[in-house]
N, C-alpha and C positions, 0 to 999 in steps of 0.2 A: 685751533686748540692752543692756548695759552704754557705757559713756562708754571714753573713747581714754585709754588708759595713759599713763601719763609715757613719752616718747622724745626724741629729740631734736628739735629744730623744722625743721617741714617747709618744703620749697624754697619753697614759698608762704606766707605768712603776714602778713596784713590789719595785727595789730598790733606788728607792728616794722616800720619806717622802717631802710632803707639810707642812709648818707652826705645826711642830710637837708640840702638848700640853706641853707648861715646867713643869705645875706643876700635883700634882697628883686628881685636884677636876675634875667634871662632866665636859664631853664636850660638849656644847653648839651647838643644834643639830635645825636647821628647817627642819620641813616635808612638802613641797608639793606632792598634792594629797593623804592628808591624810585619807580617806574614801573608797579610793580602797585598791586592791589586795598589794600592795606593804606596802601604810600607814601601814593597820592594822595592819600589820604581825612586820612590824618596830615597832609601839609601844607597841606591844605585847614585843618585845625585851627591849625596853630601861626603860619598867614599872619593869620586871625581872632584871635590869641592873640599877638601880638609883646611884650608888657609881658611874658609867663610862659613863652615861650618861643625859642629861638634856632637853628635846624637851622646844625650848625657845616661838613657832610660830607654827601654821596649818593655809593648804590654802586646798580648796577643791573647787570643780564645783557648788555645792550648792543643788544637788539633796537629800542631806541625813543628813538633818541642825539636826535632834535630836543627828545623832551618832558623828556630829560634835562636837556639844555642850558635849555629855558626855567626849570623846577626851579630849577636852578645862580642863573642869573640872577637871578629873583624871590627868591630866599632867600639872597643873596651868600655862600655859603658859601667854605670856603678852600679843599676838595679835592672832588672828585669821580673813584670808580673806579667800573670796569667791569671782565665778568669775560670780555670777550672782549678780546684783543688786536687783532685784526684791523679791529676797529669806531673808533680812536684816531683815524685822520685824521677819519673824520665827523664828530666826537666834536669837535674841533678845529673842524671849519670850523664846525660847528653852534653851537658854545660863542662864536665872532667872531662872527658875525652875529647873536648875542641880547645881547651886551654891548657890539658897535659897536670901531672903531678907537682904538686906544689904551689902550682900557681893559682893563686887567691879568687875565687869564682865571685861572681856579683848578688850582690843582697838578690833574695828568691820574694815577692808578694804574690800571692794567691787569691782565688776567690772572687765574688760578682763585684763586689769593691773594689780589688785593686786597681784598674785600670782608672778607674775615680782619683784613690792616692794620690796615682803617679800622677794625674794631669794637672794636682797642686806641688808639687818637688819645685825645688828650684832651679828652673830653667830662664829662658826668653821667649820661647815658644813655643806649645804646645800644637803640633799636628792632628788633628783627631782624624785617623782614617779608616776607624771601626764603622762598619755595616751595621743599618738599624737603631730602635727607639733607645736601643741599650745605652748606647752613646749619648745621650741626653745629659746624663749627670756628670759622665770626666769635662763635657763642655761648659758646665756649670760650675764644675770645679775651677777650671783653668782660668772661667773668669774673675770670678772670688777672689784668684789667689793673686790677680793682677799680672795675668802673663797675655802676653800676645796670641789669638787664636788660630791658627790656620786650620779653615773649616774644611771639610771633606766630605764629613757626618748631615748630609742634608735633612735627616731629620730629626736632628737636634731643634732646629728650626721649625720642621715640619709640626711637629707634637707641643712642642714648646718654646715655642714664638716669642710670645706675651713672657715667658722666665729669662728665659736670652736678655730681652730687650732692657727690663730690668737690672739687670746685670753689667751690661757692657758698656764700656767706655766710648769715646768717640775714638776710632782707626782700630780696636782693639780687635775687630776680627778682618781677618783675611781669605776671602771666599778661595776654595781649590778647585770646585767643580768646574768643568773646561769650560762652562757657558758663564758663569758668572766671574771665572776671572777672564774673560773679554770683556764682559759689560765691563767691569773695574777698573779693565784698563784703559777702554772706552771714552769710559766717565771721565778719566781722568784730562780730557780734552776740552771739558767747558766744564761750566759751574751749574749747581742744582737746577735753576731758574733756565738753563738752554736747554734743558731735556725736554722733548716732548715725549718719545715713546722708546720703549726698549723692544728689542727684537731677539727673542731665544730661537735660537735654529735647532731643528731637530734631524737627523739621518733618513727619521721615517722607518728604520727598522728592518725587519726580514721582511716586511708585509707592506713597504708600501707599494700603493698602486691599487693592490685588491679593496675590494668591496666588501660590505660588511656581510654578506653571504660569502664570500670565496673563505671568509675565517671562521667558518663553522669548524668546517674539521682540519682543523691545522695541526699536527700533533707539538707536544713539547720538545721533542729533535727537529722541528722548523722552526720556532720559536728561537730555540739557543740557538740558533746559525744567523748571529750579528753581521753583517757584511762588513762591519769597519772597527769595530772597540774588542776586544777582548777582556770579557769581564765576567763576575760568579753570576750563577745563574738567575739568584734572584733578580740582578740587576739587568741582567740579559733580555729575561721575559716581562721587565718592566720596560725598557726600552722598545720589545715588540708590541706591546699594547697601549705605549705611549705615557703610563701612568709617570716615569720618568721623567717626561717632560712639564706632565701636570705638579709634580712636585715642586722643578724648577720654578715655575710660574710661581706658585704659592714665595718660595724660596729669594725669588727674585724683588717680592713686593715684601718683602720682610726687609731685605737686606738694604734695597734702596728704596725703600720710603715712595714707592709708584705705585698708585693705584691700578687693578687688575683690570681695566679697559685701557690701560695703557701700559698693557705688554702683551706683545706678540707671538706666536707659534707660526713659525714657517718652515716649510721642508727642506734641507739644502743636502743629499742624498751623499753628496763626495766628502759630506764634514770638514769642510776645509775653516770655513767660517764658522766661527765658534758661539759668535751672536754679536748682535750690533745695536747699538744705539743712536736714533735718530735725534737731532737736534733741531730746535724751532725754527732756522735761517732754512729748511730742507737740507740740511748736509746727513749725512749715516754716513757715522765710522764703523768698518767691520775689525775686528781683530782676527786675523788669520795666520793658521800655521798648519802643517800636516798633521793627521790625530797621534798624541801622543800625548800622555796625562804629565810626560816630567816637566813641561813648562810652566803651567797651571802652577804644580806640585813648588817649582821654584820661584813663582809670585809669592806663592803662600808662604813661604820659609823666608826668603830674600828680600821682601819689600820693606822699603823703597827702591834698592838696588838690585837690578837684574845681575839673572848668573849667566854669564857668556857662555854659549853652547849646551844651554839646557837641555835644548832639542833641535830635531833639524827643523831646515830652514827650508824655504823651497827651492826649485829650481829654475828660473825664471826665463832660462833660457829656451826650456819646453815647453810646446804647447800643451794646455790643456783647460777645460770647461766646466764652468762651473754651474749649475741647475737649482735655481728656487722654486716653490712651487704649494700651493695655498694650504693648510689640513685637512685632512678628507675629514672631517667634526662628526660624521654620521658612522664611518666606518671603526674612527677611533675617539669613541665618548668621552677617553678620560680625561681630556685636559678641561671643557667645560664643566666635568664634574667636581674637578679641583679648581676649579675659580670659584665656584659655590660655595666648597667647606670653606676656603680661604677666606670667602666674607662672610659665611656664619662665623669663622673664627673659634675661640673658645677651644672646645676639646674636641669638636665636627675633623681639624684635619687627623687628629691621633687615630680617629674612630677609623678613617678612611685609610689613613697607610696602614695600619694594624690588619685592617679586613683584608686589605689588598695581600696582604703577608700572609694570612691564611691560606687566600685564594690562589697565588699561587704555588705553593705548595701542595693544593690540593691539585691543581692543574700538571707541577709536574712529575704527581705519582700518580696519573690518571683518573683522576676521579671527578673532573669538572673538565667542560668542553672551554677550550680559547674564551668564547664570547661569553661564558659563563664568569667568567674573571669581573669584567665590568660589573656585568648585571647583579651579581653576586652582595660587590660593595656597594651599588645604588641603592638596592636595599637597605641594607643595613645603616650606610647613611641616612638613607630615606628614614627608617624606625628609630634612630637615636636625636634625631629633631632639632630644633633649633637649642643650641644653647644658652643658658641663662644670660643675659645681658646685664652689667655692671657687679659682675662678683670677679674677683683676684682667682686668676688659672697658680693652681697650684700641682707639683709631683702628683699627688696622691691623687687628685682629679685625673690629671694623663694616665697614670699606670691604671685605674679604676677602670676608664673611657676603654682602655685598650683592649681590660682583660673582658671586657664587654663584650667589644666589638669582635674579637678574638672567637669567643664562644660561639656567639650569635652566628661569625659568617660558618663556622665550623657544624653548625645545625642545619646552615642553610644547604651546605654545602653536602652534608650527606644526606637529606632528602635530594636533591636532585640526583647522586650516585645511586637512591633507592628506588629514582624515579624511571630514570636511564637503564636501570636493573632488569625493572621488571618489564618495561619497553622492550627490550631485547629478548625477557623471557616469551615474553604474549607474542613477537613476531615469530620466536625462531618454532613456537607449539601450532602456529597458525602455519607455518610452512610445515612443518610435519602434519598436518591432519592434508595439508592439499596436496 
């Protein structure tokens, strides 16, 4: 297999620098989705890091206004939004009582907008580490507005591919997720033309090993029991069902410009390896570190320059083993299901994480069996068909495709709870007559 043709430069790329800092003060950093998994860990970093960094803004869903307000506080930023309006007085009293009387609170944005606003504010870099299609638009924003991205939000990309690409600069985004800042960092070892294949490593999950019978009845408290990441449940039970990885994949050939037979899915169960890129001489470089998302988190904020003691390091004085090992493809369907919408393209992947979003929420209020997750969204990909070829993907197309696909798995999904219903009635009336 031959080396990557001249094209043009892909949304990710190790060696260009976006609007590189001239001088040597803080970089001016907004967090959305400051309150989750990604926030924290970020301002856990830039609180250790005040000489290299400055968080200027937080935007957050509004579920957790006190860890907000403390946030606010500790990081004196100028604004803080929220994407609920209803949460504004908490928001308020919470933001007085961590800054005390007198002292000047920070502009308040509210609303499914705000978090949009804030990712055009004048910063250097915008973080986006909001869960979900929601995140589409502050990453659309941030682009616009000419700020550097640190992506987080996989399906900013996922849904809207084609508007990103659009939009973006060459260097202007900086992938966060742990598998694509290795490839990035990877990449950054040869030029386009020595790539041959990318290699995303996956844990495998609570589930690997079994067989796609032993996942019938897996309940959702086996599901959430990740062996190695600690993360919200959607992303938990997407990581047990592998759709996670299928996203990557899609994510991966967005980012660097590599066609979806040349990217890989391998198991490496310790997650040490975060993913590797093969080069045409046979060399693979892996990038490896212990799991922990603040390094990733300080690619994305800090590049070109690493931040000393991100995270740890290993121990190399210790033994210890490291395990790869092939996909089980029959047990866990969804990553060949996501190289499919990935080349239908169009609004096929929106259709497919939207359903998937349905499915498992339906899976973990009990109302869909594990392997009904898949089947669930095969269908519905399956019924929403191939996408028009040669029309411009626009918003209104994704949010349309979603609230489609949204519906549809949510129909699918309670006939089979009505199916499963009366299953149970017919067995438990046939046990009682015997």
């Amino acid at each position: 297999m031959g080396g990557m043709s001249e094209s043009p430069a892909p949304l990710a790329d190790p060696h260009l620098v976006f609007d590189p800092v001239a001088d040597d003060g803080p970089r001016d950093i907004v967090v959305l989705g400051s309150t989750g998994s990604i926030g924290t860990q970020a301002i856990d970093l830039v609180l250790r890091n005040p000489d290299r960094f400055r968080v200027t803004a937080l935007s957050a869903a509004g579920g957790r206004v006190a860890l907000l307000a403390e946030q606010a506080r500790r990081l004196r930023v100028r604004t803080v939004a929220v994407a609920r309006e209803d949460v504004v007085p908490a928001l308020r009293e919470a933001l007085r009582e961590e800054y005390g009387a007198g002292e000047p609170l920070p502009d308040i944005l509210a609303g499914p907008d705000a978090a949009t606003e804030l990712a055009a504010s004048d910063c250097h870099t915008v973080l986006n580490g909001i869960t979900g299609s929601i995140g589409l638009a502050p990453t659309l924003a941030a682009l616009e507005a000419g700020r550097t991205l640190a992506l987080a939000n996989k399906e900013s990309l996922i849904v809207g591919g084609p508007l990103v690409k659009a939009l973006a600069k060459p260097g202007q985004i900086i992938p966060v997720d742990s598998e694509h800042a290795a490839l990035f960092q990877a990449l950054a070892a040869g030029t386009r033309a020595d790539v041959r294949k990318l290699v995303v490593t996956a844990s495998g999950g609570p589930f690997r090993g079994r067989t796609k019978a032993d996942l019938a009845n897996v309940t959702p408290a086996d599901a959430l029991a990740h062996p190695t990441w600690a993360m919200g449940p959607v992303i938990t039970v997407n990581s047990a069902t592998l759709v996670n990885k299928g996203l990557e994949v899609i994510e991966a050939h967005l980012l660097y410009d590599i066609p979806f037979d040349r990217i890989e899915v391998v198991v490496h169960p310790q997650s040490y390896v975060h993913s590797m890129v093969e080069f045409t001489d046979g060399s693979t470089l892996a990038q490896a570190t212990p799991p922990d998302m603040r390094g990733p988190i300080a690619i994305g904020i800090g590049w070109p320059e690493r931040v000393p003691d991100a995270a740890p390091a290993f121990d190399w004085s210790k033994a210890s083993t490291w395990e790869f090992f092939p996909l089980d493809t029959e047990a866990f369907p969804s990553v060949g299901l996501a190289r499919h919408v990935g080349e239908l393209a169009g609004t096929a992947p929106a259709v497919f994480n939207a359903a998937n979003e349905e499915c498992v929420d339906a899976f973990l209020a009990g109302a869909l069996p594990f392997t009904g997750i898949m089947e669930t969204v095969t269908q519905v990909v399956a019924e929403h068909g191939t996408p028009s070829a040669g029309t411009s993907l626009t918003v209104a197309d994704v949010l349309e495709a979603e609230t489609w696909a949204r519906a549809r798995a949510r129909e699918l999904t309670a006939t089979t709870t009505s199916s499963a219903t009366a299953a149970t009635r017919n067995q438990t009336t046939a046990e009682a007559r015997a």
